[in-house]
VOGU-3710 file (C-alpha; in Angstrom, 3 decimals, decimal comma):
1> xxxxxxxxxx> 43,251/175,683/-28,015  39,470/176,902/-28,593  39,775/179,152/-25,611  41,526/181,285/-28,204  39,534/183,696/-29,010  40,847/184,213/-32,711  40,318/180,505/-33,129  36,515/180,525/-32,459  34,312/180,223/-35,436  31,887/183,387/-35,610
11> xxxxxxxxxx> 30,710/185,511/-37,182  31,568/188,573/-35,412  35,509/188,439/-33,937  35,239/188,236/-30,476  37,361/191,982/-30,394  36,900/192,169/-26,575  38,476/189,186/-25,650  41,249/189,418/-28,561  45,084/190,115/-27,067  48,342/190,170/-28,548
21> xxxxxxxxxx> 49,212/187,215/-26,575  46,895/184,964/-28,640  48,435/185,939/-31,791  51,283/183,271/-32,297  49,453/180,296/-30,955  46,432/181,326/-33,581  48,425/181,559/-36,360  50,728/178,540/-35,987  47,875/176,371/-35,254  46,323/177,294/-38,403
31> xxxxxxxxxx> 49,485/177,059/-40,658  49,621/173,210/-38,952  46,235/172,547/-39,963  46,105/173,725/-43,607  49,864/171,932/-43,763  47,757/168,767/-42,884  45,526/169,564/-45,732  48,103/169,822/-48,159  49,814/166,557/-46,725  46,471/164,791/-47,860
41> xxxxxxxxxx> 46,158/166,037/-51,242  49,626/165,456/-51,976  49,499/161,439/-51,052  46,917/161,592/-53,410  46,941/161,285/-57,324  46,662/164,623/-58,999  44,362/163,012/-61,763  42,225/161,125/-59,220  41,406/164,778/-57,164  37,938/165,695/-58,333
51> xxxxxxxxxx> 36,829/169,319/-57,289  34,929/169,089/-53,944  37,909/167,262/-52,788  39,563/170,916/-52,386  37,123/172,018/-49,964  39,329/170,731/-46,851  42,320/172,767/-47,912  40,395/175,943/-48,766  38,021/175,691/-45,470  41,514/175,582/-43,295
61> xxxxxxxxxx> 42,621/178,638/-45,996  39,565/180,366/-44,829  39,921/179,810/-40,783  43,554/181,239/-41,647  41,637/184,249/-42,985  39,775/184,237/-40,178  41,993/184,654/-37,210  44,258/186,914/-39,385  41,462/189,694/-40,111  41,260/191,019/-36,704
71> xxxxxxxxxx> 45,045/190,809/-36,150  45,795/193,075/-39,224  43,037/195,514/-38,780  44,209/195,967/-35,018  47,620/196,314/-35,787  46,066/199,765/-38,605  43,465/200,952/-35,970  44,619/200,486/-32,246  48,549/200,145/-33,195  50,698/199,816/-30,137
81> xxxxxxxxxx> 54,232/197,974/-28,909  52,168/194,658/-27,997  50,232/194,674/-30,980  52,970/195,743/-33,389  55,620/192,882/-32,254  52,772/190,038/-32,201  51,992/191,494/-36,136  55,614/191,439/-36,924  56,330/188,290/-35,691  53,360/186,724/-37,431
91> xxxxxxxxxx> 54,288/188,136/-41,015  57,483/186,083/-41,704  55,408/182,829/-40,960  52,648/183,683/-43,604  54,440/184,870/-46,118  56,242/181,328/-46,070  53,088/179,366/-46,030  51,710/181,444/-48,942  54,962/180,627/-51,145  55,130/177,208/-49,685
101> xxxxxxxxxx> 51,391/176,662/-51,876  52,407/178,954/-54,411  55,720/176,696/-54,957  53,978/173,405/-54,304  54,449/171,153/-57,876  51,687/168,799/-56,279  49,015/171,199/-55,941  49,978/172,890/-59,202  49,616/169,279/-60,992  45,850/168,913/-59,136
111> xxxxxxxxxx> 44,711/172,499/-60,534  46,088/171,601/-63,873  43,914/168,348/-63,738  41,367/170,100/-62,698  41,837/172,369/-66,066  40,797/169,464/-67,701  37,606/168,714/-66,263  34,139/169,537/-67,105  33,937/172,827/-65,342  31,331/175,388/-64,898
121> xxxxxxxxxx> 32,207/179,049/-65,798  32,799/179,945/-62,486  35,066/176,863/-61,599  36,998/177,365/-64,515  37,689/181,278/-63,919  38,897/179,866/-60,340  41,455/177,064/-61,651  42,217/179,701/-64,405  43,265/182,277/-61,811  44,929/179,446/-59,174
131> xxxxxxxxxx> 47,414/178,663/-62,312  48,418/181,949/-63,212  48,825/182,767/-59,478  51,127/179,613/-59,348  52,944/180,799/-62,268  53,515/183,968/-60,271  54,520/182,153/-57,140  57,791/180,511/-58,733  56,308/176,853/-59,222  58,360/176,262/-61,792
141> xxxxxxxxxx> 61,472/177,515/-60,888  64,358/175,885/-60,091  64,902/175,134/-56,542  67,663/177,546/-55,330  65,475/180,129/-57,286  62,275/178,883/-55,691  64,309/179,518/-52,612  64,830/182,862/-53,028  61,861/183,605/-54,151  60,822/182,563/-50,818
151> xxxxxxxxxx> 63,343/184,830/-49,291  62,301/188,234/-51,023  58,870/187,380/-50,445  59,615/187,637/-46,508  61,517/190,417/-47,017  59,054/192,526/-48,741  56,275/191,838/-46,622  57,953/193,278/-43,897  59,746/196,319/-45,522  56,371/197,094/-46,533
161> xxxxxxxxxx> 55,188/196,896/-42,937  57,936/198,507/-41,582  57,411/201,565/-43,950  53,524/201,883/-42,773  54,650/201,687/-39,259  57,563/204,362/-39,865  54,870/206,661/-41,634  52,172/206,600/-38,675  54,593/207,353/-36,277  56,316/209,790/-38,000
171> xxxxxxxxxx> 53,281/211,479/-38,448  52,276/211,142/-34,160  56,041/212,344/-33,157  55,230/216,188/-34,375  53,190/218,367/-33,127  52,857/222,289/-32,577  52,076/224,223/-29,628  49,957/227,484/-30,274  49,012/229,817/-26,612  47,995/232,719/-28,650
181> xxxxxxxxxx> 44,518/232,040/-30,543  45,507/235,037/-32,761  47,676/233,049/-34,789  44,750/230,579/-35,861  42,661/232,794/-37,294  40,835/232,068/-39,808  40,250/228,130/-38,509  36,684/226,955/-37,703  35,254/226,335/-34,493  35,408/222,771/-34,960
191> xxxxxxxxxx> 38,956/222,339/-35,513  39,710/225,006/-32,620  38,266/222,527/-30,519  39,621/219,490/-32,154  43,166/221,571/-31,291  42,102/222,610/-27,792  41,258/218,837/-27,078  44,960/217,873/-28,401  46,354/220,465/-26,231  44,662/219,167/-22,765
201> xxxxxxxxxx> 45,334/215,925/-23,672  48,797/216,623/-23,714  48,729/218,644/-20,242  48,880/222,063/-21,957  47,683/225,502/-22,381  46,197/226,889/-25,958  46,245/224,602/-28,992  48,253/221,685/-30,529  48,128/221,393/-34,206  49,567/218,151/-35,426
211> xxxxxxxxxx> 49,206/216,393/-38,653  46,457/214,111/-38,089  44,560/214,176/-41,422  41,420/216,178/-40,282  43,363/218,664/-38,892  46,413/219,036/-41,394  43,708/219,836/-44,312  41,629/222,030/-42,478  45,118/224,107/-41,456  45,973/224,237/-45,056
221> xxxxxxxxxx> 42,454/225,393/-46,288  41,655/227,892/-43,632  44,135/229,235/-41,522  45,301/232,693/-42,635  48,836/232,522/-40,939  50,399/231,944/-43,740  53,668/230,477/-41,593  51,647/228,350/-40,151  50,437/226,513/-43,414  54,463/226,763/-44,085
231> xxxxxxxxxx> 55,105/225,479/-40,807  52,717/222,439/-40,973  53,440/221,672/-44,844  56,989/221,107/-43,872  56,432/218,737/-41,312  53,690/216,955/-43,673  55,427/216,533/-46,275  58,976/215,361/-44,794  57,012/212,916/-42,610  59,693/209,625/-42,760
241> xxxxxxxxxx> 62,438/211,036/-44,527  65,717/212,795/-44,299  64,118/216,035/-44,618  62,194/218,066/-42,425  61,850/218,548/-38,162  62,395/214,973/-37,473  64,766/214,458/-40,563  66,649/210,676/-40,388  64,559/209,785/-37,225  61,850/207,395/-39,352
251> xxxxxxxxxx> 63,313/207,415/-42,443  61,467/205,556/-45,029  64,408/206,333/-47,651  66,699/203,142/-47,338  63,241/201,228/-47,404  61,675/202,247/-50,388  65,097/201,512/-52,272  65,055/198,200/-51,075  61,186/197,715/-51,993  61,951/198,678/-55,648
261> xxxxxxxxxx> 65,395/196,815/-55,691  63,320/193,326/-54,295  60,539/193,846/-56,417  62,474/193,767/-59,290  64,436/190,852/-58,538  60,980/188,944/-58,072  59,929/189,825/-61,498  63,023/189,035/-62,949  63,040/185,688/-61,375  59,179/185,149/-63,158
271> xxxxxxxxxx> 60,849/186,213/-65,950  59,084/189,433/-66,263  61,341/192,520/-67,675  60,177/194,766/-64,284  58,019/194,374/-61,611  54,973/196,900/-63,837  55,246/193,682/-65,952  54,875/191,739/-62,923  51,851/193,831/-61,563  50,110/193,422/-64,967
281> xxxxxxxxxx> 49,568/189,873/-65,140  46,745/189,584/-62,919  44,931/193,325/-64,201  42,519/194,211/-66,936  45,515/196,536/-68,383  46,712/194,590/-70,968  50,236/195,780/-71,555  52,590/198,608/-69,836  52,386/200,479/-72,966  48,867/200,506/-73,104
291> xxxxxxxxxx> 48,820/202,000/-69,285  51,558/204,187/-70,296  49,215/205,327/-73,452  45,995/205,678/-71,411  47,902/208,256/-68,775  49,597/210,463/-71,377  46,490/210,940/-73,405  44,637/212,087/-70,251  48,112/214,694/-69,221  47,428/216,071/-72,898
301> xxxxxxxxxx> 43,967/216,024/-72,260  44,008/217,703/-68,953  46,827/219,173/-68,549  46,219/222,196/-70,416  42,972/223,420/-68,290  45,123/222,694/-64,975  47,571/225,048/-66,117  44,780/227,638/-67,046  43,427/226,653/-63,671  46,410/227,656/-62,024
311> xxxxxxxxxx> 47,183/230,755/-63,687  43,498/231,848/-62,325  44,524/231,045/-59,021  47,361/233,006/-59,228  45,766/235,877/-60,367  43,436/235,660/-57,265  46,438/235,011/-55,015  48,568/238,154/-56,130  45,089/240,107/-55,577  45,301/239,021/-51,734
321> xxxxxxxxxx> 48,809/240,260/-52,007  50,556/237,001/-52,301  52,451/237,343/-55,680  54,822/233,849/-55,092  51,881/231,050/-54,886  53,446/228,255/-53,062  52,135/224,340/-52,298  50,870/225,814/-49,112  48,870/228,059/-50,613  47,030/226,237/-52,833
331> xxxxxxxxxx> 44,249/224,912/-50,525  43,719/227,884/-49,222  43,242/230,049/-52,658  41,805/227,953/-53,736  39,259/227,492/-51,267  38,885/231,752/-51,073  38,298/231,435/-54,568  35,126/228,529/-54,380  33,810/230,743/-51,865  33,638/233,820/-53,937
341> xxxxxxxxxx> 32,610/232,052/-56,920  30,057/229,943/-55,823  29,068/231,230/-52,171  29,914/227,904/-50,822  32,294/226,179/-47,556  33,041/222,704/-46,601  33,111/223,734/-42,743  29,746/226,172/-43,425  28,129/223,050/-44,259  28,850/220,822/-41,527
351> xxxxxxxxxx> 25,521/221,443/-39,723  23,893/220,026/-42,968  25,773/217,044/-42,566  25,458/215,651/-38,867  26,455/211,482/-39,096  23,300/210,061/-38,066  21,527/212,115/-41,243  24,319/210,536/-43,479  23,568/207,333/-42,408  20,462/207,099/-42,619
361> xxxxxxxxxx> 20,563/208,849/-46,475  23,151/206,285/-47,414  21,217/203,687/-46,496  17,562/204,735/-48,333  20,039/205,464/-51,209  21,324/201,916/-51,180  17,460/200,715/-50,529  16,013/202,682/-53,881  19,223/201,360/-55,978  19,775/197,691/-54,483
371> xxxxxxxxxx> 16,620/196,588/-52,636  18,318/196,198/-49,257  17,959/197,522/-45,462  19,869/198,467/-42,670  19,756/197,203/-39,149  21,866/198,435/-36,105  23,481/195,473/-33,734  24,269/196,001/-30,670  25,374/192,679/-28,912  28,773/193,096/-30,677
381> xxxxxxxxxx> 32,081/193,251/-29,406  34,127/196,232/-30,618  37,619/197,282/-30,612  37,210/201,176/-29,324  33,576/202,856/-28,188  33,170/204,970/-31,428  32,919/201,752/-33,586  29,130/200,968/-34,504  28,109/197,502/-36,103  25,821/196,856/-38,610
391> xxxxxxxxxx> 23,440/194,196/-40,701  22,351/194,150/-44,401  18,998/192,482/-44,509  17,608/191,292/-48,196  13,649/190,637/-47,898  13,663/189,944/-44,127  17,264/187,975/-44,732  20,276/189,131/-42,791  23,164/188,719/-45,902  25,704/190,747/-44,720
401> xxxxxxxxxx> 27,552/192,858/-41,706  29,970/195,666/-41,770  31,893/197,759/-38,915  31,911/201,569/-38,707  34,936/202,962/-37,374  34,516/206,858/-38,533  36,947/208,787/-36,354  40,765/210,400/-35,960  42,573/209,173/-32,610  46,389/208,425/-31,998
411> xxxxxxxxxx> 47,578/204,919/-32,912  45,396/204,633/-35,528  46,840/204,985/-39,350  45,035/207,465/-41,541  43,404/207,583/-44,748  40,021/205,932/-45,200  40,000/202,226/-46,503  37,822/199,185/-46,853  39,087/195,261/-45,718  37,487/192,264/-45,321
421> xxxxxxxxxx> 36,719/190,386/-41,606  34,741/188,139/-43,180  33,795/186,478/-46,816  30,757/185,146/-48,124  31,309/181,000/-48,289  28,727/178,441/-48,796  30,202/174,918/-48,135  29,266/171,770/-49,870  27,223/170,473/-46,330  25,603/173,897/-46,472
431> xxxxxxxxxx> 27,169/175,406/-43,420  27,293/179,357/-44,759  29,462/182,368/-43,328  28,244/185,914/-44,901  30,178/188,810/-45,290  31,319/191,283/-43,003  33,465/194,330/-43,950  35,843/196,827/-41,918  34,833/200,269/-42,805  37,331/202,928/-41,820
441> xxxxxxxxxx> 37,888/207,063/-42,187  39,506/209,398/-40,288  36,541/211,965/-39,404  36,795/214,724/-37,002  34,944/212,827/-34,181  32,372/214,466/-32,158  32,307/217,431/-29,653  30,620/218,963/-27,206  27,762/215,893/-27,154  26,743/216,908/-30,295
451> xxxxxxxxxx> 26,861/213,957/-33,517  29,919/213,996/-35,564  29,328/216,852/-38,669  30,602/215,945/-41,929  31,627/218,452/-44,436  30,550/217,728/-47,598  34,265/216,258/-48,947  33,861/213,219/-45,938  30,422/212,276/-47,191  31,745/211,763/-50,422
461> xxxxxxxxxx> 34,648/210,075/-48,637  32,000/208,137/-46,739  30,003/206,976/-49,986  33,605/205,588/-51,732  34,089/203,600/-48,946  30,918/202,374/-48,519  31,180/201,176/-52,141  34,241/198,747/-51,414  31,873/197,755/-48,646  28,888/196,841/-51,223
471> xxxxxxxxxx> 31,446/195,030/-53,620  31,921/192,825/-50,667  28,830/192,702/-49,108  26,505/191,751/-51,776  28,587/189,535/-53,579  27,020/186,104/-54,388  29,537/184,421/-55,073  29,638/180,943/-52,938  32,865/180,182/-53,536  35,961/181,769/-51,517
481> xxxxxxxxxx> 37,881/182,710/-54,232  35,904/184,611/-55,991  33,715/186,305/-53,493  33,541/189,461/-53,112  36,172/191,781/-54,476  38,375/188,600/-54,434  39,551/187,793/-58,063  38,796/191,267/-58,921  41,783/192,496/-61,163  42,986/195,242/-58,879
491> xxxxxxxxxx> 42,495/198,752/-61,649  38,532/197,204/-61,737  38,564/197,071/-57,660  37,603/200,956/-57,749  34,547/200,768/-60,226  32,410/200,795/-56,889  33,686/203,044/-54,604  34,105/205,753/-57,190  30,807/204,962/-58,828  28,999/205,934/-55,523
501> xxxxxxxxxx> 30,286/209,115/-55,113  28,046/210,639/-57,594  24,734/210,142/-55,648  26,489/212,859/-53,364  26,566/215,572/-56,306  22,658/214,754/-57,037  19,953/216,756/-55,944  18,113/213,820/-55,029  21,567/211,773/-53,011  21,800/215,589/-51,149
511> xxxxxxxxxx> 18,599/215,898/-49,904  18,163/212,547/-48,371  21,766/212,522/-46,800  21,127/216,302/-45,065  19,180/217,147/-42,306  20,588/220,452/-40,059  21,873/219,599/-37,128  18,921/222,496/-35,408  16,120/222,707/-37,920  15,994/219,093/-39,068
521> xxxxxxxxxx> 15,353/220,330/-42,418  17,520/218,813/-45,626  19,768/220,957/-48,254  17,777/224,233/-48,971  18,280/223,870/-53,153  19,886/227,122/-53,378  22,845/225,448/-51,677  22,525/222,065/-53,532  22,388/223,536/-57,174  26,404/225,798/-55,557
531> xxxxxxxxxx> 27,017/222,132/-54,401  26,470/220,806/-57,790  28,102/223,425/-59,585  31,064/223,607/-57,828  31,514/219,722/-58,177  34,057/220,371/-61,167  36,074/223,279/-59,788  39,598/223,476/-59,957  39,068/219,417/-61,617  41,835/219,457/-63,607
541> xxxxxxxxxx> 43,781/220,338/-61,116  43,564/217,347/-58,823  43,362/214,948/-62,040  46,522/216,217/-62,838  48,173/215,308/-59,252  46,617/212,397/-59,529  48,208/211,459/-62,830  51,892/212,466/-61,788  51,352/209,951/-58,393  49,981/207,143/-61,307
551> xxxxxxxxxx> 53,281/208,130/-63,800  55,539/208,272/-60,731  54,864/205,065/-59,832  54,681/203,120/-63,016  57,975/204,989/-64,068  58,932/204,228/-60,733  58,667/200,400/-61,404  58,679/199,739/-65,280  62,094/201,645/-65,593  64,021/200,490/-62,946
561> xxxxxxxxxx> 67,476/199,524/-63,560  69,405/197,470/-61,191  73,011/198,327/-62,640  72,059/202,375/-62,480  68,759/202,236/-59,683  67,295/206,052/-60,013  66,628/207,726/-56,913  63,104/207,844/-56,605  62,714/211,742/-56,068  64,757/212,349/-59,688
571> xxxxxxxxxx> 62,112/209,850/-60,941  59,210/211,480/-59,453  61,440/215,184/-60,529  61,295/213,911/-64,131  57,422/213,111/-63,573  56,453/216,316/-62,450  58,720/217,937/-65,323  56,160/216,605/-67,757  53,161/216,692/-66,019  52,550/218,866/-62,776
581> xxxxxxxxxx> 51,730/222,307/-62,980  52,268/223,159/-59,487  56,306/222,553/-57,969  56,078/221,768/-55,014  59,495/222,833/-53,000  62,920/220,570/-53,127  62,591/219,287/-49,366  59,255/217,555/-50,033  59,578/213,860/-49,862  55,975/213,185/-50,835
591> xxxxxxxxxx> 57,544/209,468/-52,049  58,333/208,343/-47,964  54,484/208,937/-46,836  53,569/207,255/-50,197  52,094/204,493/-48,406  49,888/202,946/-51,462  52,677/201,705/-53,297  54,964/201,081/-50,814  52,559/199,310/-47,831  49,763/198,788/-49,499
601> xxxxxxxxxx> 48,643/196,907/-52,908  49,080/199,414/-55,448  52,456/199,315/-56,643  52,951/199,670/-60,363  48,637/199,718/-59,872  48,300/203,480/-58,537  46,681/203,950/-62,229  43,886/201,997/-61,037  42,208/205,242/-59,584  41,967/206,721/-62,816
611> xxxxxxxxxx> 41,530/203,887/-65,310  38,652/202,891/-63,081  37,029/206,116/-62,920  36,569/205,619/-66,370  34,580/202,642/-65,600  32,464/204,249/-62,884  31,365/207,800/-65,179  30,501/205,685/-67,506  28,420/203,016/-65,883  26,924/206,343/-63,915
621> xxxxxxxxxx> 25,995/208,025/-66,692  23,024/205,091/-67,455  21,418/206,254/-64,439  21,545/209,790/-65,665  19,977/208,262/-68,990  17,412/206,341/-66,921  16,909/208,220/-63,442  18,827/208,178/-60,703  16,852/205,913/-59,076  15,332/203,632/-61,702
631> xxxxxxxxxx> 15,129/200,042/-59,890  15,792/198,324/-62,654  19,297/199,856/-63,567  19,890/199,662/-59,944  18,986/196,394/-59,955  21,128/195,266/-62,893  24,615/197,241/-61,386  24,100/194,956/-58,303  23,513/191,658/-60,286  26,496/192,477/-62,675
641> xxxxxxxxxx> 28,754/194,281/-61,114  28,581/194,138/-57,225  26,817/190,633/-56,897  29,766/188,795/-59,728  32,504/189,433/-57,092  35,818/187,922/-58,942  33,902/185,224/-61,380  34,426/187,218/-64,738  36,496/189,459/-66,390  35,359/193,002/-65,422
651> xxxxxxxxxx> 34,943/194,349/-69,022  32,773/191,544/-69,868  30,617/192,336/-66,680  30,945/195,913/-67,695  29,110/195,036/-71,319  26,247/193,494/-69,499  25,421/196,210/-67,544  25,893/198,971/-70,119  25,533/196,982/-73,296  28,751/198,504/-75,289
661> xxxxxxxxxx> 32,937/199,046/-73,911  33,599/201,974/-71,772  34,445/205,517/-73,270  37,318/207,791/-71,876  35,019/210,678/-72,490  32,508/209,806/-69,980  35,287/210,815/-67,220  36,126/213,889/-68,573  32,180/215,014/-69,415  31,649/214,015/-65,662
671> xxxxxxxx> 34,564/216,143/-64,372  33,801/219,264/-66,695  36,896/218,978/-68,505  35,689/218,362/-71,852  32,295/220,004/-72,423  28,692/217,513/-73,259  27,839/217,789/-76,860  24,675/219,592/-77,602
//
């Protein structure tokens, strides 16, 4: 059995030894083995079970962790038949064992024994949480309820898969030949040869545009064919559903029903009204009322300078002779229009931005704030050639790991996201494991031997990410539970992430993450003051999308009705009724690529984005009080907020860092919609 390779205990996964075929054997051998724990504790007393006593049971929890990580981040970044099946097969048989503890009365009775123990804080946040979570596993149900419990569980774990699945290759089964460069005008170099390099791939002549991420925005921003923005919208935005070129091929339509329809059950079974109730229990948000509150006030807030926002655009449009704006339009106006106001391009900027000049800004960055280094390993197996691996050293100490897997290629889902290989543990015999992260975009990858070149838009993308990476990284928490961002109540999870994206609208962040890709010389300042005030332009507009994707998918979930179930696009209809500014037309199914809600963690949570930013302008704005990079401030948002992982409650860490309760207004000073006083 240890010649399994997701069985061995490292550090680093062994990814170049890893194969589908080891899957099964992995995983059942470590559902056995944390069975055998639970078979202990439960021949013991609950009352008699003092805490180190759990450490057997939570070390096997851990090794499950373990052999899992690799499998599920394979399965996102190198998808395939093999891998897909052995992922499949394996999700059934975890989503058991999780409800199996969840459900357990024994276990429940040792954490509730526990409860009345002498504690320390951080103990008694974990028993705190492990009883609520058994609350929300159906412990106390009755047994043919427990059972199906059980059952929708299962069933929702693998809609959910099935949906991500359907979306990726949805999105790889289109694609659009192009033999006369005439009709890409407009497009830069780089993504003519990102097309060119689909094209030969594919054995043909001219260009391929598909709808890869990289390449779908930079269409839409740049290309002057306007029926080609048409064209490629279309296909984007009917990806999985019963619409579009592939219509009822992957749809995600019968799916999402069922998702909703499940979920609801589930809460109902918990006794929760709807599954928003449901999501609630375990987040800062306090109430649905109170989420529903805190997104209307920012619509009336915000919604009134998107509109004006739009009318401007509109005005430009119809002076380019396009009098009917449409949703394919709008990136590309909108994008004429930044350029005329503030002399300034995403892809004109790219030679600013070459990778290796990121990187090493990001890291001095984190250096001046957090007191850390960078190292680069090489003696580590990866899963494709473009990954790079890397150390975080603390005075001379190696403390943490992450991988960097950048680039766009087929079988690999997009979107840019942060997961966990491994967690920071320190075990009662001392035996440690530190923390390693996955670090994943969807860059346009290199060309021509020269370094990838970022626009400005993926270093910010870069920096969020990188964020989730530090929440995990520098967590010093010992104990599994709460390491990291685990125990983090899910609309505090973004505090990070979107607090680091400021340092890349700083004069200071810009000029040590630039260096041209010729001269070697960083950001002239003429360009990084048009960076800097460009930063808020056309704001309200994409706070305002991003509140009708929060609404639509708290409505979604608080409302639902099992007698009368809503489809989903009259739901997300009524949304944009109230809130959007911009229609976007009646085939787009923007709900069946909606892959955060539906395969991912934030259903009935999407408002985490936003009621997180909060968090972030505010706790930014201190280093605007204090300088940008005052040690001491930077010092104190790592001990409080990155370094606490999941061992308080967020707004209490929140006070300690910035000594009062957050204020709405700090989000809406920081993106221009409201104005500073004075």
């Amino acid at each position: 059995m240890t010649s399994n390779p997701l069985l061995k205990d490292a550090q680093w996964p062994p990814f170049d030894a890893i194969r589908p075929s080891h899957v099964a054997e992995a995983i059942d051998h470590c559902l056995a083995r944390g069975r055998q724990e639970i078979q202990r504790l439960m021949a013991q007393a609950p009352e008699k079970i003092q805490w180190l006593d759990l450490e057997g049971f939570k070390r096997e929890d851990e090794r499950l962790h373990n052999a899992w990580s690799p499998v599920s981040h394979l399965h996102s970044v190198a998808d395939s038949e093999a891998w897909r099946g052995a992922y499949n097969a394996a999700l059934p048989k975890l989503s058991d064992y999780a409800t199996e503890i969840g459900q357990n009365k024994h276990l429940y009775a040792i954490y509730q024994a526990l409860h009345q123990q002498p504690l320390d804080q951080i103990q008694r946040k974990i028993v705190e949480d492990a009883l609520r979570d058994f609350r929300l596993a159906g412990v106390s149900l009755p047994e043919a309820q427990k059972n199906r419990f059980k059952t929708l569980a299962r069933e929702l774990s693998e809609l959910g898969s099935k949906f991500g699945q359907n979306v990726l290759d949805a999105t790889m089964a289109w694609h659009h030949h192009i033999t006369d460069k005439r009709l890409l005008a407009g497009l830069p170099e780089n993504t003519l040869a990102q097309l060119a390099q689909q094209a030969k791939s594919r054995g043909l002549d001219g260009y391929v545009v598909t709808l890869d991420q990289p390449i779908y925005v930079s269409v839409m921003t740049y290309a002057d064919n306007r029926d080609l923005r048409q064209t490629l919208y279309h296909a984007y935005t009917t990806r999985a559903s019963d619409q579009g070129p592939n219509a009822g091929q992957f749809d995600n339509t019968p799916l999402l029903m069922q998702i909703l329809k499940l979920r609801h059950e589930k809460a109902n079974l918990l006794g929760f009204p709807n599954y928003a109730e449901l999501s609630l229990a375990s987040k800062m948000a306090e109430s649905t009322q109170q989420v529903f509150d805190f997104l209307y006030e920012l619509v009336a807030k915000v919604r009134p300078k998107a509109q004006s926002e739009l009318e401007e655009l509109k005005a430009f449009a119809a002076e380019h002779g396009v009098t009917d704006l449409q949703a394919w339009d709008v990136s590309y106006f909108s994008n004429k229009l930044k350029q005329l106001r503030y002399d300034i391009d995403q892809e004109a900027l790219r030679p600013w931005f070459p990778l290796p000049a990121v990187l090493d800004g990001l890291f001095e960055i984190c250096h001046r704030l957090y007191g850390i280094n960078f190292r680069r390993k090489n003696n580590v197996a990866v899963w494709h050639p473009d990954v790079e691996v890397y150390e975080i050293l603390d005075d001379g100490e190696v403390i943490a790991g992450f991988y960097l897997d950048l680039y766009a290629r087929p079988h690999k889902r997009d979107g840019a996201w942060m997961d966990e290989c491994r967690n920071r543990v320190r075990w009662s015999d001392g035996t440690t494991q530190i923390p390693v992260a996955y670090l994943t975009c969807n860059f346009n990858p290199p060309i021509n031997g020269q370094p990838a070149l970022l626009t400005h838009d993926d270093v910010v993308c870069l920096f969020h990410e990188f964020g989730h990476g530090l929440h995990h990284m520098l967590t010093e928490m010992d104990m599994p539970e709460v390491s990291g961002i685990r125990g983090v109540p899910w609309d505090a999870v973004e505090l990070p992430s979107q607090f680091h994206e400021n340092f890349c609208y700083q004069a200071e962040g810009l000029r040590l993450v630039s260096r041209h890709i010729e001269s070697g010389q960083p950001l002239p300042d003429t360009i990084i003051e048009k960076i800097i005030a460009a930063k808020n332009f056309h704001a309200a507009l994409a706070m305002i999308r991003q509140l009708e994707f929060g609404l639509f998918d708290f409505h979604l979930h608080a409302d639902y009705d099992p007698s009368r179930p809503k489809d989903p696009q009259a739901v997300l209809d009524e949304v944009r009724d109230k809130v959007a500014v911009i229609k976007p037309p009646k085939y787009n199914r923007f709900q069946n690529s909606f892959s955060h809600i539906f395969a991912g963690g934030y259903a009935a949570g999407y408002y985490s984005y936003l009621w997180a930013e909060v968090l972030s302008a505010d706790a930014f704005s201190k280093f605007e009080e204090n300088g940008l990079f005052h040690p001491q401030t930077g010092r104190a948002f790592r001990k409080t907020i990155l370094a606490k992982g999941g061992s308080e409650d967020p707004l209490s860490l929140f006070r300690q860092f910035r000594g009062r309760d957050p204020q709405i207004d700090a989000l809406l000073r920081h993106t221009g919609i409201i104005q500073c006083n004075g």
